[in-house]
N, C-alpha and C positions, 0 to 999 in steps of 0.2 A: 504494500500500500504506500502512496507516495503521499505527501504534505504539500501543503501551500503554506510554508511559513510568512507572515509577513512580518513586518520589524525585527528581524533578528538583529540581537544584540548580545556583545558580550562586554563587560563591564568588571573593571578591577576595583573590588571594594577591599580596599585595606590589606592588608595583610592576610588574615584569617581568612579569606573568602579570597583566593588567589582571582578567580575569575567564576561567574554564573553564566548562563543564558537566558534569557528572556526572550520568551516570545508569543504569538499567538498563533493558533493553531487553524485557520481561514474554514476545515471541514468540519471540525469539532464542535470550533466557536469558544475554545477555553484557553486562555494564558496559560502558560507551562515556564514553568522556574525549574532550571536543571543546576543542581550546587554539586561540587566534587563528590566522592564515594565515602569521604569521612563523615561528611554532615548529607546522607539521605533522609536519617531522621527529621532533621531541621524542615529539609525541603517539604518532606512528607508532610510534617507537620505543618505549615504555610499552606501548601495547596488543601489538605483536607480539612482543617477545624476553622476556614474561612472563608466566606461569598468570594467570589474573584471580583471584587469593586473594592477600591482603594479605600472607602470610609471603612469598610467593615474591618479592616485591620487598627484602625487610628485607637480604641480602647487601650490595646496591649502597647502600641508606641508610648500613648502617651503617659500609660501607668510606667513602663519603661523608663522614660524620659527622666521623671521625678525621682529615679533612683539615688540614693547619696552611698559614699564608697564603701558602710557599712550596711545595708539596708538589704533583704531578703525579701523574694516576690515570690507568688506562685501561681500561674495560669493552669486551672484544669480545663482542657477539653474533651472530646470524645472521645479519643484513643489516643491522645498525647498532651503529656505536660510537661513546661516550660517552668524552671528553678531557677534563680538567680539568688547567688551568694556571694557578697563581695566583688560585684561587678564580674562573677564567674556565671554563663549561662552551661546547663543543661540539658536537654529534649528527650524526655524517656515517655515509651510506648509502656502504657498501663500495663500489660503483660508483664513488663520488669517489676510493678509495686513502687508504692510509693515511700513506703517506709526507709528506703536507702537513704543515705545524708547524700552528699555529695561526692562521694566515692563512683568511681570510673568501674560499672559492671564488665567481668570477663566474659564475652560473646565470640559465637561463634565467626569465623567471617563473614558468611552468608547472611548474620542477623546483627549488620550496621545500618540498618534501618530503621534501630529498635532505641539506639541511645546516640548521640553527639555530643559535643560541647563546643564553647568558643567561649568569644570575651564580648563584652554588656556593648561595646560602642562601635562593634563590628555588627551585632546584629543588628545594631539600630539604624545604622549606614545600610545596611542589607534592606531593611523592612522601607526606608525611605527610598530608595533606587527601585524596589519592587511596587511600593506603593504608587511614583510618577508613572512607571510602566502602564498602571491597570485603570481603567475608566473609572471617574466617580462614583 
């Protein structure tokens, strides 16, 4: 099956996010955020526990935003949640439990889908590049 991408883009956000794709998918009709193999979770989590229209993410930014460098956050979604601890984020697939601190779970390879991590102001540059990307 072949694609009509329109807008592709690639975009180097910081460090931590060496480069993504963006783009939209013309037969789908759906934005697709493609992030390295370290952080599938992250990606996963973005496209699935959110409308693909830019406000619907602006909640988590802006609770984000207000972070100060000791401050701890916690987003439950459907099948993934987002911890931040000392401007350290997280992304674990409910399947892992929530009970873990902040300890980095041993996964199989096949099951990097399931946790990620990065740092609080790469994702926030992430969520804002993704957010101009997707219609209001």
């Amino acid at each position: 099956m072949e694609y009509d991408f329109l807008a592709l883009d690639e975009v180097e956000v910081e460090q931590q996010f060496a480069q993504f794709d963006r783009r939209y998918n013309s037969q789908s009709r759906r934005y697709v955020l493609r992030l390295g193999n370290e952080h599938l979770a992250l990606q996963q989590f973005l496209l699935d526990e959110f409308a693909q229209r830019a406000a619907a993410y602006q909640p988590l930014v802006a609770a984000l935003a207000q972070l100060g460098p000791y401050d701890d956050y916690h987003w439950q979604g459907r099948e993934y949640s987002l911890l931040v601890e000392r401007k350290e984020v997280q992304v674990r697939h409910h399947s892992l439990g929530l009970d873990i601190g902040l300890e980095e779970p041993e996964l199989a390879e096949d099951q990097s889908q399931l946790f990620c991590e990065c740092g609080l102001e790469d994702l926030l540059h992430l969520l804002q590049e993704w957010q101009q990307f997707l219609p209001a």
